[in-house]
N, C-alpha and C positions, 0 to 999 in steps of 0.2 A: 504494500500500500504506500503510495505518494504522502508527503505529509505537509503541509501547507509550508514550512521551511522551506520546501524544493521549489517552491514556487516564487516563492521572495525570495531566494537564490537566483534565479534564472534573470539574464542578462537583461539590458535596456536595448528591446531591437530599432535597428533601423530600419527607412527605405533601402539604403543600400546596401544592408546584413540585416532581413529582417530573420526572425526567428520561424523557427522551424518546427512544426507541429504535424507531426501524425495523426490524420483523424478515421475512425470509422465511418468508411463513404456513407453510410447511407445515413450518419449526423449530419453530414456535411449536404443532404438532400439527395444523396442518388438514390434511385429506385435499384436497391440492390437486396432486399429484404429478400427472403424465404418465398413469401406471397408475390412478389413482383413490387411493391411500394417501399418506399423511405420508411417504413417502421413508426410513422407519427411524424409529428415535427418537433423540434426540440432548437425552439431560439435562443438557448445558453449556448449553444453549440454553432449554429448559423451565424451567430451576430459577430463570432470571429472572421467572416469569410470578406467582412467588411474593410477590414483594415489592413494598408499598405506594406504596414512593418508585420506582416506574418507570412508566413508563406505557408500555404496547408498543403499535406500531401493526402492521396484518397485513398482507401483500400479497405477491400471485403474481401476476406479473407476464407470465408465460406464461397461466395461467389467463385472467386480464385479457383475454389476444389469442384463446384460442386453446380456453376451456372446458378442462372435465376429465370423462371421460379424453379424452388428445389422443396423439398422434405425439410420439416423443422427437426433439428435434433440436441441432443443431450449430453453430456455427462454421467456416466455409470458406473458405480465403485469406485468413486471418488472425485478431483476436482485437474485442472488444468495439467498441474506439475506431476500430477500421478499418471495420467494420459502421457504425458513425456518421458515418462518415468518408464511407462510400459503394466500399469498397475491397475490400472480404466480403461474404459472405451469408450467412445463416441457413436452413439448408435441414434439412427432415424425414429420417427415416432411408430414404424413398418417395421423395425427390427434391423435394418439395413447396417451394418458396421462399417462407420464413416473416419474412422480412428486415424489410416494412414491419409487418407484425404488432407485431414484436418492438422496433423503434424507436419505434412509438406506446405501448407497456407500458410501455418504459423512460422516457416523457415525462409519463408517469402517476404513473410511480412518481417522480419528480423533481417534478412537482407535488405530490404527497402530501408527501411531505419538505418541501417550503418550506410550503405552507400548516400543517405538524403545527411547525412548528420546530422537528424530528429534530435530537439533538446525538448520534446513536453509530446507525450502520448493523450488523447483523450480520444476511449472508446465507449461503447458502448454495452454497459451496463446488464448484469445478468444471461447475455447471451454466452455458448458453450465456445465460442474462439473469443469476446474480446471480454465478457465479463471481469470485471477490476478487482471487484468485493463481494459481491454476490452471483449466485450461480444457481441451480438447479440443481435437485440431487433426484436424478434417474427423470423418466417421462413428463413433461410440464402440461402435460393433457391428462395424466392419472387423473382419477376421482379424488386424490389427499395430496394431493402436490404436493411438494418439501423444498425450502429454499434451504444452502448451505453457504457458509462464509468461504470464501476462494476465489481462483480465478479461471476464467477461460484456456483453450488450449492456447490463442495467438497473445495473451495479455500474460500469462505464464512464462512464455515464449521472454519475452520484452521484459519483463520482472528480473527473468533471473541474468540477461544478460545487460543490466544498471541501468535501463531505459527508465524513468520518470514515467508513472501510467496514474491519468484518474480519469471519473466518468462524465460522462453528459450530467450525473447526477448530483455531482461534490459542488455545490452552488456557491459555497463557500471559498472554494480554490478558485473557480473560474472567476471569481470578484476580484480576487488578488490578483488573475491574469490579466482581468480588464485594466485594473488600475496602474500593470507592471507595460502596459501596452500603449495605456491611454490615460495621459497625464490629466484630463480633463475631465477623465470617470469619476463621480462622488459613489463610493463603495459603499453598496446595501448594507444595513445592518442586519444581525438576529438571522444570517443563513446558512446551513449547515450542511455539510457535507454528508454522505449518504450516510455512511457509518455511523453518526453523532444524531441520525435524527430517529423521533420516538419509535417509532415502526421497527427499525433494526435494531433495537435497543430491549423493545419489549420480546422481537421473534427470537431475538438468540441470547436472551438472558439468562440461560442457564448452560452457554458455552463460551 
């Protein structure tokens, strides 16, 4: 997990060195979902595409393996770095085992990062490649669904190799980014990053 330090660390970009962010395409608005749509819209995430001193790179990491539209799929006996590990799987909502797919997109997307020299990840949140913090534990269609603390196979990917990764959802960080970007942003008060807020606080309070 990225921790708001890393983010008031991160450099003052220019126009002509702006900074370098890796985004989840389909934050960034492409139609690269599962279903064929952007997965919703999310203007924490958009509102960066505005500015000069950024430079966003795009990638679906699913897409990458797997085309769109594709099968939604999962994590199984465990979370991102266990799929790396060799310890999980990756399987469709059909049973389909998407495991090696989904380690080659994550290898992808870690080559793109080094070759782009990415200094700030933000992806997208809960899903089984870019999940940050939260994940799914097995089928997100079951009848008792289960959220688990972890991350995706492409956000594990980037973790363990000292990328900087937070979500569409850390509202908190992306404030510090605005402010670290845009010297004229008056920065929200009172908002909180996913981890900090009541929801996650109450689901996994007894882990």
């Amino acid at each position: 997990m990225t921790h708001k330090n890393d983010i008031l660390n991160l450099r003052i970009p220019t126009k002509e060195n702006p900074l370098r962010i890796l985004m989840s395409a389909c934050l960034a608005g492409l139609t690269c979902g599962y279903d064929g749509t952007a997965n919703g819209e999310y203007p924490s995430a958009l509102k960066l595409l505005k500015y000069d001193t950024i430079k966003i790179i795009k990638f679906c990491p699913e897409e990458f393996s797997f085309g769109t539209p594709r099968e939604m799929c999962d994590i199984h006996g465990g979370t991102g770095y266990d799929v790396l590990n060799g310890k999980a799987k990756v399987l469709t909502e059909t049973g389909k085992d998407w495991t090696e797919g989904m380690i080659k997109a994550s290898e992808k997307m870690l080559e793109i990062a080094k070759n782009e020299g990415v200094e700030l990840v933000i992806l997208m949140d809960i899903s089984a490649a870019c999940g940050s913090q939260v994940i799914y534990s097995g089928n997100r269609f079951a009848e008792n669904k289960v959220y688990q603390i972890g991350a995706g196979v492409s956000a594990a990917q980037l973790l363990n190799n000292g990328f900087k990764v937070i979500s569409q959802r850390d509202f908190a960080s992306l404030e510090l980014l605005y402010s670290k970007i845009d010297p004229n942003h008056i920065a929200a008060e009172n908002l909180k990053d996913h981890h900090e807020t009541d929801w996650y606080k109450s689901y996994f309070k007894n882990q």
